[in-house]
N, C-alpha and C positions, 0 to 999 in steps of 0.2 A: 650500499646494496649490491647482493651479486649480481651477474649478468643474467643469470634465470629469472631473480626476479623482475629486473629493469624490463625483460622482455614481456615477462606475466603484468606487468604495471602496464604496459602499452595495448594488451590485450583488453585488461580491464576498461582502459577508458575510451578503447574502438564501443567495448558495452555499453556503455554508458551514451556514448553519442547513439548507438542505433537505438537504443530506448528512448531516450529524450525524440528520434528524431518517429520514431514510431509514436508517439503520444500526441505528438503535437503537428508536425509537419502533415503526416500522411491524411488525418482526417479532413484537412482543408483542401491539401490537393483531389482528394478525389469528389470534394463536395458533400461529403456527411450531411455536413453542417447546415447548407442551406440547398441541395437539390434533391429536387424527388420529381423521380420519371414515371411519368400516368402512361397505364397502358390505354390503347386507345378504344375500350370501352367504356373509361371515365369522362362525364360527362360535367362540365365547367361551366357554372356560370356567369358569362362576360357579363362586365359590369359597363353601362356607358361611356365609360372611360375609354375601354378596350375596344369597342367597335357598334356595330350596329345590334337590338338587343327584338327580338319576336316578342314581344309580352305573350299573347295567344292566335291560336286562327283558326276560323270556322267557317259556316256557309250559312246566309240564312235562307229563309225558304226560297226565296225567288233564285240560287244557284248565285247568290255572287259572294265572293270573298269578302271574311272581316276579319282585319288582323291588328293586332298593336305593334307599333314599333316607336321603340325610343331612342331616340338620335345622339349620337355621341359625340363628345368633341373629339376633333381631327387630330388622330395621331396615325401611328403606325402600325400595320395588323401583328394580333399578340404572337400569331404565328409566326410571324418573322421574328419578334423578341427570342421567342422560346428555341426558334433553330438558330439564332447567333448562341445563346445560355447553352447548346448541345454540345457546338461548333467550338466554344472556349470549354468547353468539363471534358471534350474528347482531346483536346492539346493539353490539357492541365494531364489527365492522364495516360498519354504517351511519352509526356515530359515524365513523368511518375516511374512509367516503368523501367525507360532508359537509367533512371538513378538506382531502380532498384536490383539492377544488371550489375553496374559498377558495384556497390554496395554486396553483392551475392559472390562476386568475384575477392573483396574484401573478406568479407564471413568466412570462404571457403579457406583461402587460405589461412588465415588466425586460427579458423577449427583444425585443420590441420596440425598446426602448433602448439593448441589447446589436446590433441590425441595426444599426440608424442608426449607434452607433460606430464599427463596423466599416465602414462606407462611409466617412465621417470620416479613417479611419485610414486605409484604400486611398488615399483623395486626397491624405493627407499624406506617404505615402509615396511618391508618383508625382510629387509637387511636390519632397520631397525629393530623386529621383532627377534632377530638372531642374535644378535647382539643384546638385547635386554637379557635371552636364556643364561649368554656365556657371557656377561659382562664384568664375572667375577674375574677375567682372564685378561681385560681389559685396562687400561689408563682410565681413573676417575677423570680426567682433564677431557680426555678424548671424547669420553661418553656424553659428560656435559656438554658439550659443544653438540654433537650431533643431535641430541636430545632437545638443545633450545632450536637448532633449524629446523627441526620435526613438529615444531610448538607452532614455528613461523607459516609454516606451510599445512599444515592442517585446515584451519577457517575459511583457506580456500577452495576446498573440496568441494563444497555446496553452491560457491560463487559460478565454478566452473560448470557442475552440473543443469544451471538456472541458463549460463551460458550457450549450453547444447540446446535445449529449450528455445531461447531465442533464435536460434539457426534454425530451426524445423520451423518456426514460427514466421521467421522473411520467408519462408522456399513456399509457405502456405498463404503468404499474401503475393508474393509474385507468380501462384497459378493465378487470384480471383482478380489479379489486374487483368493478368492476360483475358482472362474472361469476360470481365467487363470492359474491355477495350473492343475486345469480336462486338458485345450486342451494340457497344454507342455507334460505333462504324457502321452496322448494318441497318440502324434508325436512320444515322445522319445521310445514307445512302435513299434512303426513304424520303425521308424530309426534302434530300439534296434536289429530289426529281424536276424543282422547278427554281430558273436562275431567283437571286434574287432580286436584282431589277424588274424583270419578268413577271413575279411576286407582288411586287411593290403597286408594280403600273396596274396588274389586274387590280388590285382592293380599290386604288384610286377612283378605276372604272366603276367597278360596284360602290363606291361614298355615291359618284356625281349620280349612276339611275338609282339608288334610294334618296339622295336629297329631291329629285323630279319625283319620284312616288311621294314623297311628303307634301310634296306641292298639292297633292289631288286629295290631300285627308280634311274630312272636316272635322268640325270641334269632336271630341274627346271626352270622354266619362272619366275623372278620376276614379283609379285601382290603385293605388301607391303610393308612399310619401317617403324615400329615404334619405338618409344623411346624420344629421347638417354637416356640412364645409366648414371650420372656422376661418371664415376671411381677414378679421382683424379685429383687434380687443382695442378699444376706445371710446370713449365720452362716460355717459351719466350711464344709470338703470334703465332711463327711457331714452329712445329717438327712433329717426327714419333713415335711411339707406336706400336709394333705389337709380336704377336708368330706365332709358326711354324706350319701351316696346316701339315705337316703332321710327326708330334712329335705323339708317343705313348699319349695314355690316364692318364699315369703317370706322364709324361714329360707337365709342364704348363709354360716353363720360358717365359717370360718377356724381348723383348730389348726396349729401349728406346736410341731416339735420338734428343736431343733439337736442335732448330735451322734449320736453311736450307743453310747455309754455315759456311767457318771459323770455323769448327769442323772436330774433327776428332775421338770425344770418346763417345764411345757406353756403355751404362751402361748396366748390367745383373740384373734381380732377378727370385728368385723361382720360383716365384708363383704370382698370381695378389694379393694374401694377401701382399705380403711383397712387391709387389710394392707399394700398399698404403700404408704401414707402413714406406716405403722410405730405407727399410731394402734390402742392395745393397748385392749380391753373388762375382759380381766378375767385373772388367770393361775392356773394349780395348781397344786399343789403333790404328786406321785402317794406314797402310802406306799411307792413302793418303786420303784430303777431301772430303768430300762429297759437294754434290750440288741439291739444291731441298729439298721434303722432300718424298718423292718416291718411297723408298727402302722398299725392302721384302726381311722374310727371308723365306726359305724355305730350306726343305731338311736338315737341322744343318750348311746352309752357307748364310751370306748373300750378297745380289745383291743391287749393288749402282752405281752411275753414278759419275762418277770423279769427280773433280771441275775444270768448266774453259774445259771443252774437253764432246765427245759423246761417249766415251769409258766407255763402263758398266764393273765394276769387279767382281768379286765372290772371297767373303771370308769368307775360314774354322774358324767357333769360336774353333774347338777341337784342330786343327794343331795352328792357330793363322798365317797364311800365305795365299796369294792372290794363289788359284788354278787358275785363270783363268779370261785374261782378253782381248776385244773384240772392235772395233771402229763401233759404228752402222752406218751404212752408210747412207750416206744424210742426215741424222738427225741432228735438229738445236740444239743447245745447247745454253748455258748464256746468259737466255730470248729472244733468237730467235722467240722463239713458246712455251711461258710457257702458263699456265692457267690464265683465266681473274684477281689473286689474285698477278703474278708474282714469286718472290722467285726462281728464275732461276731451275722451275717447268715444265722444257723442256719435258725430258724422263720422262716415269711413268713408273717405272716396277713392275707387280704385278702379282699374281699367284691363280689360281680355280683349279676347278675340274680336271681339262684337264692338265695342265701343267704350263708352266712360258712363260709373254709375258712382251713384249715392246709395248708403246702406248707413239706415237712421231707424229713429223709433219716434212714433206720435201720442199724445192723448189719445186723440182718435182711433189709435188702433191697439190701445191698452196696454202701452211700451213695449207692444211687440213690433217684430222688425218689419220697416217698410224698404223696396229694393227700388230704386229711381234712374230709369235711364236716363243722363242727362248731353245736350247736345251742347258739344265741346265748343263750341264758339261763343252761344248765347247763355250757355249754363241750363237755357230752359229743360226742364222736365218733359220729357216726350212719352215716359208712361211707368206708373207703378203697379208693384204687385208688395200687397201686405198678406205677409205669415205670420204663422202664430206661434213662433220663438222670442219669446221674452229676451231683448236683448241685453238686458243685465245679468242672464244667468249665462250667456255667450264670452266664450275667452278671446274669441279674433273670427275674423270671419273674411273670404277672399273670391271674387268669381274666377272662374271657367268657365267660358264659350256658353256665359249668359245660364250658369249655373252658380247660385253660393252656396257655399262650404261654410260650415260653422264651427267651432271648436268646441269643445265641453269645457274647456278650461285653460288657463294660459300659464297653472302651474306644471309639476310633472306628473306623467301618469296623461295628457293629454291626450284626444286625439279627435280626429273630425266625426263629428257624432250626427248631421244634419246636412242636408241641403236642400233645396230650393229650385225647382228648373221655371225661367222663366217661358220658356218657351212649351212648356202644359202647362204652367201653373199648377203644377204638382210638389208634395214635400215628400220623403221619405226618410229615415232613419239610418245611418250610415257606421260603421265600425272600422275607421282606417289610421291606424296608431301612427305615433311618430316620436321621433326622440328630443323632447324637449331637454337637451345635453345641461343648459345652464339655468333650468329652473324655475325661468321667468320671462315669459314673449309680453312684449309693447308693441309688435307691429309685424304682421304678416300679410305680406301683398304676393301675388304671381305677377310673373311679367310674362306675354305669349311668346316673347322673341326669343329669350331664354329658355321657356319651358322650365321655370323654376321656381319658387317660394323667397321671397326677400325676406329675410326676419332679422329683428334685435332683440338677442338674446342676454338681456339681464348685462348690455356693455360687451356685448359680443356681435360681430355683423357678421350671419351667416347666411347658406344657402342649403335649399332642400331641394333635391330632386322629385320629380313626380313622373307618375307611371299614368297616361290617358288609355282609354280605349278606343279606338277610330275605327269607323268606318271608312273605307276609300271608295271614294266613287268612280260609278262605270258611266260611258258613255251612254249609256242608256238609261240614267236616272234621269231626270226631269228638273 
């Protein structure tokens, strides 16, 4: 190949890399692909995750505030995320422009080279046109020759022309760097106004006086149920999952119990790390089976319903011995009155804010549900209230701060249709959905220390958030 072309070949495949490098390179550096800057009209809905969350707030007549707040686990404020996500998209794109400098400096001069050929080529084609007229005058050998380089160089015409195209095309992405490098600098100027340690220590300061405001809230009206979390796929269709509302902050173990009969062994772990890890501490072995899937622990004991009998037990994990055990009266047991799902899901005993109950169905009260405070030492009964929810046609059912919640159903399509306040002895009608993700709940319990929903879902152990409504008390309530 001549030296024209060796030179026109090196041109071509500077082409070729600034195409390739326009297609693929520049979308990522400047963040196409995953950034989008909200202007600061746009209003975001923090999720728990990301910090503290106002559900609503109002006054009632007497002038005092009432507001929802739902507490999030402890991370880092999103607005610090969002200005380091700034702080790297404005270096990605000053890195950006600087290449696109060198690169400009490239273009110009090959277009350059790219003009002059193309005048090159005009003359040889207008020579060649003179010579077609008078080529009767001419060497056939001669003509032929020039004729096949005329052949060679023609297809390139349009190559070259695409090529000036691209050159206007970098000179029009290196204005809208330059322009979007002015606005990210005069955001991250914005943003920058406070250090980030500075940043850091204030949110800290606001977590500790909202964790003290939460201290002054009382119980809570569920408004909300989102999620589920999958925390880990394991065991049967049926079992239980749960920890100890009211274990210290340092204390996170873990019981698990597969199954809803023909068991008797309770697995321990740490920590919800090492139950997903399937990393076991220690297991039990209970005197006696279980029935349902029902059971809560609370206090460092837990409370279960025999198998085959209405006698609920309580048993020390520390001692490893039943403290205490109790026949609930008139209550049906080995699917007498279990939930629409079956699994001899007679008794539910579960525990909130207020204390530990029983949630059964009697003869006596026409298998509708009866609600039983019981005192966690003696098991005794200290007081019920019977409503008039058929608890067969009930998919799960769970207190709040001495309120139960009922399901419509444990298939999907679920959601809390009912509740109960024991404290008026009032029911009302309820419409608060939720995503039953795998189809089929065996067990849903809240725990207050969480502020969460424990479910097994169809061999799935998840969690549900929930949204209360509180009232915070003033010093001058009573």
């Amino acid at each position: 190949m001549s030296p024209p072309l060796l030179k026109l070949g090196a041109v071509l495949s500077t082409m070729a890399m600034i195409s390739n490098w326009m297609s693929q390179t520049l979308p990522s550096l400047v963040g196409l692909n995953t950034t989008r800057i909200t202007t600061p009209d746009t209003l975001t809905q923090i999720s728990p995750k990301e910090g503290w969350q106002v559900y609503s707030s109002a006054q009632d007549p007497d002038g005092r505030c009432i507001c929802t707040v739902v507490a999030p686990e402890q991370n880092l404020c999103s607005r610090d995320a969002k200005s380091r996500q700034l702080r790297q998209l404005l270096e990605k794109v000053q890195n950006m422009s600087q290449s696109i400098e060198v690169l400009n400096l490239r273009t110009q001069r090959d277009f350059q080279y790219v003009l002059k050929m193309e005048t090159q080529m005009k003359g040889l084609k207008a020579k060649f046109r003179q010579i077609e007229d008078d080529r009767k005058t001419l060497m056939t050998k001669h003509f032929q020759e020039l004729k096949e380089k005329m052949d060679e160089l023609l297809p390139l015409i349009p190559v070259l022309e695409q090529y000036k195209t691209d050159a206007k095309l970098i000179t029009q992405f290196k204005e809208e760097i330059r322009n979007l490098s002015t606005v990210l600098t005069g955001i991250q100027e914005e943003i920058g106004a406070y250090d980030y340690e500075e940043l850091h220590q204030r949110v800290l300061s606001l977590e500790t006086r909202l964790r003290d405001c939460m201290k002054k809230l009382t119980c809570g009206k569920l408004m909300k149920i989102t999620g589920p979390i999958t925390v880990k796929i394991s065991g049967t269709r049926f079992g239980a999952w749960m920890t100890d509302p009211l274990a210290s902050e340092k204390n996170n173990r873990v019981w698990y119990m597969d199954s809803y009969t023909n068991n008797k062994i309770v697995r321990e772990y740490k920590s919800i790390a090492d139950f997903v890890s399937g990393a076991e501490s220690r297991t039990y072995s209970l005197p006696f089976k279980w029935a349902g899937t029902n059971h809560v622990v609370y206090n460092g004991s837990l409370y279960f319903n025999k198998y085959q009998s209405n006698i609920i037990i309580k048993y020390s994990f520390d001692t490893g011995r039943v403290l205490a055990q109790r026949s609930l009266e008139y209550a049906g047991f080995h699917n007498v009155y279990p939930y629409t799902w079956g699994g001899f899901s007679d008794i539910d005993l579960m525990a909130d804010e207020i204390g530990l109950w029983a949630v059964y169905a009697t003869n006596q009260n026409a298998g509708n549900i009866v609600i039983s405070q019981l005192n966690q030492d003696t098991l005794e009964v200290l007081k019920s209230w019977s409503t008039g929810y058929p608890k067969r046609s009930a998919g799960e059912s769970f207190m709040i701060c001495g309120t139960l919640y009922v399901t419509n159903s444990h298939l999907t399509g679920a959601k809390v249709y009912y509740s109960y306040s024991t404290k008026t002895s009032t029911y009302e009608y309820t419409d608060i959905p939720f995503h039953n993700q795998y189809f089929h709940i065996s067990m849903l319990d809240y725990n207050a220390r969480d502020r969460a929903l424990y479910a097994w879902n169809n061999g799935h152990q998840v969690l549900f958030n929930v949204t209360l409504f509180h009232v915070i008390k003033t010093e001058d309530d009573t």
